[in-house]
N, C-alpha and C positions, 0 to 999 in steps of 0.2 A: 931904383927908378930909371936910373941912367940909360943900364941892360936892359929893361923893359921895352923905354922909348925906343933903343935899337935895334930889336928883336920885332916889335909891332913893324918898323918901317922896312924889315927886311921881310920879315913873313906875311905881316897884313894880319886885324885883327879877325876877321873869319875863317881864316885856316887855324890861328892861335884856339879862336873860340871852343873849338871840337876838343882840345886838348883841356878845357876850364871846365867841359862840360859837368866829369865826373868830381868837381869839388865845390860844386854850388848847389844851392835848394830851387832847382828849375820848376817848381810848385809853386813858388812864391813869385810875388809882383818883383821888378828888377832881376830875379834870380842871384839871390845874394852868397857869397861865396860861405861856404860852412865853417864851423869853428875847426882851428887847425890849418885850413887849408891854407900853403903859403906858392907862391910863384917859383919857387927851385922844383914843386915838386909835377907842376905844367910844364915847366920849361926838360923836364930831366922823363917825363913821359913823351913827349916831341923829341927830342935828342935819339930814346931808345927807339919811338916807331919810325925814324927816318935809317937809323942801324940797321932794324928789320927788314927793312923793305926795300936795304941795297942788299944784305944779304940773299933775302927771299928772288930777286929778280936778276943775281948771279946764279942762282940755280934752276929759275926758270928758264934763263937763256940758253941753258945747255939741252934742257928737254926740248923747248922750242925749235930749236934744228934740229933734233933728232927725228920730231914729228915731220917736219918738212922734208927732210929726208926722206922719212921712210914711205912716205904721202908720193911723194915725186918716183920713186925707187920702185917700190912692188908692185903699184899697177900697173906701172910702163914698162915693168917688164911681162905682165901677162896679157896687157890689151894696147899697149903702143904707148908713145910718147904724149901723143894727145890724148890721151883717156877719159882728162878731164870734159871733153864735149860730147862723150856721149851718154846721153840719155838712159840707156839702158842697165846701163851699170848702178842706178840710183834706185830709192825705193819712190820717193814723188819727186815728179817732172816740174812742178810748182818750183821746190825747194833749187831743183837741179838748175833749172831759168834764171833763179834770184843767184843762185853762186857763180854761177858764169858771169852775168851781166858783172856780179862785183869783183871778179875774178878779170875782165876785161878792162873794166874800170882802173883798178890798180894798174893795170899793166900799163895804159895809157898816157899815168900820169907818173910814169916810174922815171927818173932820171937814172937809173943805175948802169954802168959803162955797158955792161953785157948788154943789155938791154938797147944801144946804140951801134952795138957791133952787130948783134943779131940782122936791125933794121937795115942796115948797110951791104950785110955784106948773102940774107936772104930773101927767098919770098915770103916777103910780109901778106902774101893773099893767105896765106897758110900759118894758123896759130902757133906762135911757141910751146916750145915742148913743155913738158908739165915741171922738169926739173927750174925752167928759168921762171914759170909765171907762180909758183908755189914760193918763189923768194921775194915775188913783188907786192905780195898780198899781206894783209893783216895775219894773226893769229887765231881770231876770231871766224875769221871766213876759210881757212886751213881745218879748223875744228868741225864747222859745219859742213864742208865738204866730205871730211871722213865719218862723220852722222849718217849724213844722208846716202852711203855706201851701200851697197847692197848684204843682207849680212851671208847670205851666201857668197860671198867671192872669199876665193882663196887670196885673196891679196888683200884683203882687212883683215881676215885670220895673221896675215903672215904679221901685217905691223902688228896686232894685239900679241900674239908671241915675241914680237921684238920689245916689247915692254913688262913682258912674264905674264900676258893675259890668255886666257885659254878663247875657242871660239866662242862659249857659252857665255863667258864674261866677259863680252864685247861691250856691251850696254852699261858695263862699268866704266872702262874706257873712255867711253863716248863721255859718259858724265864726269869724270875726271879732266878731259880737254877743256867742255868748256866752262869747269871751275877754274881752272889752271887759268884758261882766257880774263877771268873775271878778276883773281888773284892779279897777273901780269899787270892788267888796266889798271888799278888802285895805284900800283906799284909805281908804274909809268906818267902816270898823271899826279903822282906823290899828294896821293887821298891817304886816309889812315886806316893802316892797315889793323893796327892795336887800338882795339876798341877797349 
């Protein structure tokens, strides 16, 4: 009872909840715990999905810049540093408006050193290159920018072969970023990853 009480005021009984879910008769009124079910084995499903989900989010951290990288990397070198503003390089101009504006957005409210050096020491009339505003961004707005890529360019081809994708299975790709994004969120906001 001790552990309980100090387990609910460290975690809170609605984060605990999710983990009681799979030992109770949630069909019935109260939702009363089922025979058998005892609290080592809540408490030891919470223990392993928070294991999981440092694990899983050490190894998203590593695809993570890799995607950033390579996002930053291959277009600028076939269409310039800025590549990210233009338009033409997208498939909708819709999608292209929304990634900039949140692509702008970030960069605004970035505190990171570079990002203080750049403002000092260039002209800020003129956008940061894609290598420093690719680092200020979500991973989620990273994903839909290489979505919305043209799938002609040789510079999505080139990241989808930097990760073993050929150009055909680009579209896999794309669908694996923003599961990955989805994945990462859970992880980051320490939702449950082990349902």
């Amino acid at each position: 009872k001790e552990e309980l009480i100090e387990v609910l005021s460290r975690i809170g009984y609605y984060r605990l909840r999710g983990y009681a879910y799979p030992y109770q008769d949630n069909f019935s009124r109260n939702s009363p715990f089922l025979p058998n079910a005892c609290w080592q084995y809540i408490k030891d499903d919470y223990v392993f999905d928070s294991k999981l989900r440092n694990l899983v989010m050490d190894a998203l951290s590593h695809i993570e810049v890799a995607v950033r990288s390579q996002l930053a990397y291959q277009p600028s070198i076939a269409h310039g540093s800025r590549w990210y503003e233009d338009p033409v390089l997208c498939h909708s101009r819709k999608i292209f408006s929304d990634n900039l504006q949140e692509l702008q957005k970030c960069w605004s409210r970035s505190r990171e050193v570079f990002k203080s050096h750049y403002e000092t020491n260039y002209d800020t009339s003129v956008a940061p290159p894609a290598w420093m505003i690719f680092e200020t961004t979500t991973f989620g707005t990273v994903s839909k920018v290489f979505s919305n890529l043209n799938n002609n360019l040789s510079a999505k081809t080139e990241i989808a072969k930097y990760f073993g994708f050929t150009k055909s299975s680009t579209k896999v790709l794309v669908s694996w970023f923003q599961h990955l994004n989805l994945v990462r969120n859970i992880c980051a906001h320490h939702s449950r990853l082990f349902t």
